[in-house]
C-alpha positions as CSV (number, residue, x, y, z in Angstrom):
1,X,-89.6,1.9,36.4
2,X,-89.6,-1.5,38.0
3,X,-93.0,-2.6,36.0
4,X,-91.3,-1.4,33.2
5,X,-88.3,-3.4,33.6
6,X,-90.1,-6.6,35.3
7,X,-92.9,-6.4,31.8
8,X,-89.6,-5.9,29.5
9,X,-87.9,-9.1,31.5
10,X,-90.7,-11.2,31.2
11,X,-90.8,-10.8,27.7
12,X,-87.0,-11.5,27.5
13,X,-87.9,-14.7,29.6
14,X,-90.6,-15.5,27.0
15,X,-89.0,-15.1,23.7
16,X,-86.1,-17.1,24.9
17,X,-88.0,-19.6,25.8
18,X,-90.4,-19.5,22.5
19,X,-87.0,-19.4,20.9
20,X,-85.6,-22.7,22.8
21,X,-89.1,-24.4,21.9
22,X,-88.9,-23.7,18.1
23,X,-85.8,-25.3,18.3
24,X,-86.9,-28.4,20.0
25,X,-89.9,-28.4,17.6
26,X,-87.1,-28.4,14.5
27,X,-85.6,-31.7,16.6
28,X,-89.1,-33.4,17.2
29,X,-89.4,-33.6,13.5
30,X,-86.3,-34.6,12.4
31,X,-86.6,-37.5,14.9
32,X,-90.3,-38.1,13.7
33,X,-89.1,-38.5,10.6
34,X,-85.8,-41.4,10.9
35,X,-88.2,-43.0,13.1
36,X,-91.1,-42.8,10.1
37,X,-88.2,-44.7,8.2
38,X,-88.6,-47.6,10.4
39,X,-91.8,-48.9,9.4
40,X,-90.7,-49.0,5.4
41,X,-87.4,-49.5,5.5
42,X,-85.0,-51.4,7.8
43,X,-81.9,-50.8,5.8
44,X,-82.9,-47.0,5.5
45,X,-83.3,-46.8,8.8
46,X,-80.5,-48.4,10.1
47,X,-78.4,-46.0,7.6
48,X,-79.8,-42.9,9.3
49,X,-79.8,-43.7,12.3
50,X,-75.8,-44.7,12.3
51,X,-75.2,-41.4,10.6
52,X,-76.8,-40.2,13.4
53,X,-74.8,-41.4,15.9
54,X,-71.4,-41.5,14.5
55,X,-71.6,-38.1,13.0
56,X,-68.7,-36.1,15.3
57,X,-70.9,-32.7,14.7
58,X,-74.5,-33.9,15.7
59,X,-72.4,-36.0,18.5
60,X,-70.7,-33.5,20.2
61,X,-72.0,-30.3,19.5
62,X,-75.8,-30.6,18.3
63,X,-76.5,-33.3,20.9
64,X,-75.0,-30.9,23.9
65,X,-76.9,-28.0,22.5
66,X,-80.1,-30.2,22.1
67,X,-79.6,-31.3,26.5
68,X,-79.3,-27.6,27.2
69,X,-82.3,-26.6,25.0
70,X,-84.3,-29.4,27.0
71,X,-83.5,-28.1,30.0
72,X,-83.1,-24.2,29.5
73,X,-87.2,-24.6,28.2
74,X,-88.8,-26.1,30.9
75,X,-86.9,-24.3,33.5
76,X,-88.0,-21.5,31.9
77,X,-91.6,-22.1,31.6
78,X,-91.2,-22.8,35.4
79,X,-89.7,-19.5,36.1
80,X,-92.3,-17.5,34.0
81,X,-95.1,-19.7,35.7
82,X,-94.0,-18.6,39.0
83,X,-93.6,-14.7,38.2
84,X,-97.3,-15.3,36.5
85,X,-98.6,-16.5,39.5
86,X,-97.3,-13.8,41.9
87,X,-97.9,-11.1,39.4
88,X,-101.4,-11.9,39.0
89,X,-104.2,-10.1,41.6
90,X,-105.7,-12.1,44.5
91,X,-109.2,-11.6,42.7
92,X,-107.8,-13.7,39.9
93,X,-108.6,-16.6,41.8
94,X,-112.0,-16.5,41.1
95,X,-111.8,-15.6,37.8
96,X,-112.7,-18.3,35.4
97,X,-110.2,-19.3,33.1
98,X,-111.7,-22.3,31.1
99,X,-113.9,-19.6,30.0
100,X,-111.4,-18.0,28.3
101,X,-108.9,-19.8,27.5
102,X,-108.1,-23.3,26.1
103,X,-107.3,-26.8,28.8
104,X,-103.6,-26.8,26.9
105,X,-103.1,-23.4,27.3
106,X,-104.1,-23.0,31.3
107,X,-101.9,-26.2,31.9
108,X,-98.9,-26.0,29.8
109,X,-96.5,-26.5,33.0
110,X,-98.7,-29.9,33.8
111,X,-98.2,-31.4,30.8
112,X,-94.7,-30.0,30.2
113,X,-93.1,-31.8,33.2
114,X,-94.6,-35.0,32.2
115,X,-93.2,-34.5,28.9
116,X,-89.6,-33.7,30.6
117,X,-90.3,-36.9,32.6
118,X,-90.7,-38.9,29.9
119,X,-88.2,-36.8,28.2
120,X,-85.5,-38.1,30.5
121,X,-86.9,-41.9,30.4
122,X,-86.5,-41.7,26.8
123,X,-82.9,-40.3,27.1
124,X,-82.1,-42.9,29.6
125,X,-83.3,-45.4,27.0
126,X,-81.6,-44.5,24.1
127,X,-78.8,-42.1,24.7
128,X,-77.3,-43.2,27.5
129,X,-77.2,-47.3,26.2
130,X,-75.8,-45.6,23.1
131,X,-72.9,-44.0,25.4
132,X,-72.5,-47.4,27.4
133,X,-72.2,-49.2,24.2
134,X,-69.8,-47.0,22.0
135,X,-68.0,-45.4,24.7
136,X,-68.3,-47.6,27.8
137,X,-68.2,-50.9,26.6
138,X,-66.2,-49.9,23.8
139,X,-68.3,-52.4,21.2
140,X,-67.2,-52.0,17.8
141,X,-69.4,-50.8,15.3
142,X,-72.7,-51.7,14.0
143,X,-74.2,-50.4,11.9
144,X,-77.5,-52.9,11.8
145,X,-78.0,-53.2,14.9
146,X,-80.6,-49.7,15.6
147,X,-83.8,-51.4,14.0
148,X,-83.6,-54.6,16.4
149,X,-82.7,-52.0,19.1
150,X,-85.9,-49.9,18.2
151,X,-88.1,-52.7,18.4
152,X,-86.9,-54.3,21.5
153,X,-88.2,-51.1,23.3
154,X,-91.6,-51.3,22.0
155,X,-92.0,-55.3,23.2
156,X,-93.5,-54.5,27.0
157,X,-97.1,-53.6,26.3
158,X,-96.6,-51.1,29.6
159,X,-93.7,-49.5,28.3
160,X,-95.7,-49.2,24.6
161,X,-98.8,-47.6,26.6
162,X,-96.5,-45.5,28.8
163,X,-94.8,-44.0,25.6
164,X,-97.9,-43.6,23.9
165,X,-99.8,-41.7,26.8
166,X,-96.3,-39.1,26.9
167,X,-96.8,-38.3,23.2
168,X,-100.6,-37.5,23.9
169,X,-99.2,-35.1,26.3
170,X,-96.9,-33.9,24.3
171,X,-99.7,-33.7,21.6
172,X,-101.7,-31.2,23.9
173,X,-98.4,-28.9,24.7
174,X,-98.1,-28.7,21.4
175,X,-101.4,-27.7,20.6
176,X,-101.1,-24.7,22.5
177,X,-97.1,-24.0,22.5
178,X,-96.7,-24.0,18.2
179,X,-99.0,-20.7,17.5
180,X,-97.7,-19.7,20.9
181,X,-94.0,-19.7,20.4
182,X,-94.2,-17.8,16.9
183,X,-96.6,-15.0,18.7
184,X,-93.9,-14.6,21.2
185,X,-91.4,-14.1,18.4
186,X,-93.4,-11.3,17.1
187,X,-94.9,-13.7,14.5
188,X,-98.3,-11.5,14.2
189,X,-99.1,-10.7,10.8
190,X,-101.2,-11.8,8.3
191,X,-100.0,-15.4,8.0
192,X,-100.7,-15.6,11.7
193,X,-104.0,-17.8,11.4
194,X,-102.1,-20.4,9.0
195,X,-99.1,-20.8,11.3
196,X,-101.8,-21.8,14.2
197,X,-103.2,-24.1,11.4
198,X,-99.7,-25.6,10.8
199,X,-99.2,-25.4,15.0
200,X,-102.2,-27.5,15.4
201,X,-101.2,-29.8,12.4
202,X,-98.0,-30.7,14.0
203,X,-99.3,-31.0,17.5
204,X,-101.6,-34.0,15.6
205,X,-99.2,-35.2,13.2
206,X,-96.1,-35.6,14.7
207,X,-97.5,-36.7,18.3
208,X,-99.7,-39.4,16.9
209,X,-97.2,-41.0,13.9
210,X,-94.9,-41.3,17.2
211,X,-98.1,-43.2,18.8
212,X,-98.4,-45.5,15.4
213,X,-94.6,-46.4,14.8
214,X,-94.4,-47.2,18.5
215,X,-97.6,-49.6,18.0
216,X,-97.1,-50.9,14.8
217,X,-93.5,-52.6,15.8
218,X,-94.9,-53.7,19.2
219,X,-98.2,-55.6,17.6
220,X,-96.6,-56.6,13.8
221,X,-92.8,-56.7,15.2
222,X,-92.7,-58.5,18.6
């Protein structure tokens, strides 16, 4: 009875967490794509990004719901990391994993705390400057002002290199987490081997066209 109800928690833990991922996937590419905007289009981008962040719904209830999907995932992927770990037998410790299974997969809580790292410099960049200037500083509104904002950030060459090494990371959780999140789902059917196609697709694309806008405006911008 209690490896019954420990195996049916665990998966519980892990659909809700395949669940919250999926959803921060759905956010990742809507963001990859405004961003895109930037390297054609100043006025274009400048227009989404205001609707962005004057838009009462995405302000107040898809940008709290986005925090706590942050948040809820990689404490979850701690929590299921841990019960792993203790469930696993003390002969597992010489059982070789790289063997078996992929770098992403056997490190998924590595690079997923450096991505929550970066994570929080990149809210601490953007969203909370965007708080301090609409809501702090009261500053009245402007909406030109994101693409000189944008490409400010990408000036330091540190900073540049620091945010492309995250989305590398990010790149590799990905790589792993995409097929992984729709298995957990119950995504196993035919069309299985083409959604870890697409899952590998989008842990290349999206990762890397962050990398390129990020180093296009700091070496043809600044």
């Amino acid at each position: 009875m209690a490896k019954s109800t420990f195996l049916s928690s665990s998966i519980a833990k892990k659909v809700a967490m395949a669940l919250s991922g999926l959803f921060l996937i759905t956010f990742l590419a809507l963001h990859f794509f405004i961003n895109l905007t930037s390297v054609f289009s100043e006025e274009v981008f400048n227009a989404c990004s205001h609707f962005m962040g004057y838009n009462p719904l995405i302000q107040f209830v898809m940008q709290p719901i986005l925090v706590a999907g942050v948040v809820f995932h990689f404490v979850m992927g701690m929590v299921l990391e841990v019960k792993n770990n203790k469930a696993r037998p003390i002969a597992y410790a010489k059982y070789n994993g790289a063997a078996n299974a992929s770098w992403a997969s056997r490190n998924m809580i590595i690079s997923g705390l450096v991505v929550l790292a970066f994570l929080g410099l990149h809210m601490y960049d953007f969203w909370f400057q965007e708080i301090m200037y609409k809501y702090v500083d009261v500053n009245s509104v402007e909406p030109t002002r994101y693409y000189e904002e944008l490409v400010a950030k990408f000036e330091n060459p540190i900073r540049t290199g620091l945010y492309c090494l995250a989305f590398l990371l990010l790149s590799i959780h990905l790589w792993h987490g995409f097929s992984s999140a729709f298995q957990s789902v119950g995504f196993n059917n035919k069309f299985s081997k083409g959604v870890q196609k697409l899952g590998y697709a989008f842990a290349i694309v999206v990762p890397f066209g962050f990398i390129f806008i990020a180093l296009f405006h700091h070496f043809f911008n600044n």
